[in-house]
N, C-alpha and C positions, 0 to 999 in steps of 0.2 A: 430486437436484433438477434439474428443466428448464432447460435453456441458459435460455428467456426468462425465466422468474420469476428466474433468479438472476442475468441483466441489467436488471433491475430494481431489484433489492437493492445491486445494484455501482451504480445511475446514482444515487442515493438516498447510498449511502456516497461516491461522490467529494464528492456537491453539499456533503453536509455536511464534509469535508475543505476543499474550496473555502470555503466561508463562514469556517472556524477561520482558515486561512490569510489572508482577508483582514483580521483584527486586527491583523496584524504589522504595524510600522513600520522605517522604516530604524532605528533604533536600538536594534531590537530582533535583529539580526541575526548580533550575536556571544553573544548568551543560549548556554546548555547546554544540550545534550537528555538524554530516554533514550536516546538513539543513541552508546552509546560511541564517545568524541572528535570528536563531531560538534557543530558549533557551529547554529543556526539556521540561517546564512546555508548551511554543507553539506546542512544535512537539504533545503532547499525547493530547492535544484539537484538532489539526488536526485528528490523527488520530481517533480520536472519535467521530468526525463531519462527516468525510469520511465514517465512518459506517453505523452512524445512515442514509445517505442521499443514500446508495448504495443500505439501510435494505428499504427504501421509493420507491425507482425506480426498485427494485426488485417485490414491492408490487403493481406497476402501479401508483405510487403516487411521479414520482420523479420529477414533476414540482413543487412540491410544497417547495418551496427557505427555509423556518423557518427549513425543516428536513436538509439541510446543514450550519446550522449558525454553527458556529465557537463559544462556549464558554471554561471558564475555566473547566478543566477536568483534573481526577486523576488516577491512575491503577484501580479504581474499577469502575469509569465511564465508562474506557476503554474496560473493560470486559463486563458491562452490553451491551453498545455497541455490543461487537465484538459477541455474545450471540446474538444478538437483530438479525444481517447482517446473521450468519449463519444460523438462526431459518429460514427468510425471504427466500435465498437462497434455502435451502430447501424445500421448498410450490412446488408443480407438476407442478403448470403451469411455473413456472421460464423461465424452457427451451424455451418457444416458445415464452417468455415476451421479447416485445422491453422497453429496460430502458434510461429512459430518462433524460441522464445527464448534466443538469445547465450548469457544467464548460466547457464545449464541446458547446454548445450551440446546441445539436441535440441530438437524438435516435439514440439505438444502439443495436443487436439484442446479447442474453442473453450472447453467447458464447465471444465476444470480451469487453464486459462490465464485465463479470467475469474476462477473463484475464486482462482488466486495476487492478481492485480490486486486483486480485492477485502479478501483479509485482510490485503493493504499497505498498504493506503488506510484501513480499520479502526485499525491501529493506528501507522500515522504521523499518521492525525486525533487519535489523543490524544498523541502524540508533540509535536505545534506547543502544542495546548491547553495540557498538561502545563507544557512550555516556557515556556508563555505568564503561566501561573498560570491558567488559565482551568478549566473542568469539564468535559468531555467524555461524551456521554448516546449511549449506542448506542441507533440506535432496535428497541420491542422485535421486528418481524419479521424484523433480521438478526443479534438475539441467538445463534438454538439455530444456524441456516447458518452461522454465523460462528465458532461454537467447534466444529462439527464439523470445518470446514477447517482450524482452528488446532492440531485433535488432531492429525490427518492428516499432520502436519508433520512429517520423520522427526525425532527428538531424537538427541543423540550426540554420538560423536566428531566428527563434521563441525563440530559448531558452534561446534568451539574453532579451527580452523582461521581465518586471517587472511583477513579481505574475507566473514565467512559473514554470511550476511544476518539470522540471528538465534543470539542467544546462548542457552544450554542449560536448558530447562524450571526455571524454579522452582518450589515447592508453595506450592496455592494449591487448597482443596476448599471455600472456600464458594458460595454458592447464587447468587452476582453473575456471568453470563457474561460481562460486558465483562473483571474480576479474571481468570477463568478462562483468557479469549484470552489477553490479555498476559501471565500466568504462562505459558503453556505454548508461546511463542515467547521466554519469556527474559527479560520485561520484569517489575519490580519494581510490583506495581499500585500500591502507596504510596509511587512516587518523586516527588522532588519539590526 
């Protein structure tokens, strides 16, 4: 897929993460997720570190460790975040930026560093929903993009390892790509 059409599909997938995010309430912020032993209030500091660090390596400045710390974070962090990653995204030279991501421990040229961003944002939006009790609708243009990057994922031994950012493929062959993604990053489509 083209860097820009598939910047497209990623500003499209935060906004809808951002919207889910804003139902959250302070009281709703020790909920459980599908994020093993992740509370709410852990999942939306992730997610708002993921931004702020993806909004850094988009800028050429993703070595620098401070732009992915991990702090306490609310829906309106969340948004200035998710605000911050798409502004960044958007800058012209993106396309041809290699971003350089910490957790990877290398570079990686714009179009496969947008789709990591994007298949996190896929399925930490149904991750809050989930949480929330809410329903979560992939829209259908980033259905078939969105399970091919989720195949692409290696499965294995790594994803038993501690801190791996997704747990190991379940089965899941029906005809629903949103089921499909989250079975094959590890997620239970009927958790709840």
């Amino acid at each position: 897929m083209h860097i820009n059409d598939l910047l497209v599909l990623h500003r499209g997938v935060v906004r809808t993460s951002v919207e889910i995010v804003s139902w959250v309430r302070a009281g709703d912020m020790g909920r459980r997720t599908p994020c093993a032993e992740w509370t709410l209030a852990d999942l939306l500091a992730h997610m708002t570190a993921q931004h702020h660090g993806f909004a850094a390596a988009a800028r050429g400045t993703g070595d620098d460790l401070a732009a992915w710390e991990v702090r306490p974070a609310g829906p309106a962090d969340h948004t200035e975040a998710a605000e911050d990653v798409l502004a960044a995204f958007a800058e012209p030279v993106v396309p041809q930026r290699e971003f350089v991501l910490p957790e990877f421990g290398a570079s990686f040229p714009a179009v496969r560093a947008v789709s990591f961003h994007l298949i996190d944002y896929v399925v930490h939006g149904w991750d809050v929903a989930r949480s929330l009790g809410l329903g979560y609708r992939l829209a259908p243009e980033v259905a078939e993009p969105a399970l091919r990057i989720a195949q692409a994922v290696p499965d294995g031994e790594a994803r038993l390892k501690p801190g791996a950012p997704f747990k190991p493929a379940v089965d899941e062959n029906g005809p629903d790509p949103l089921r499909r993604i989250l079975a094959a990053l590890g997620r239970s489509p009927d958790w709840v």
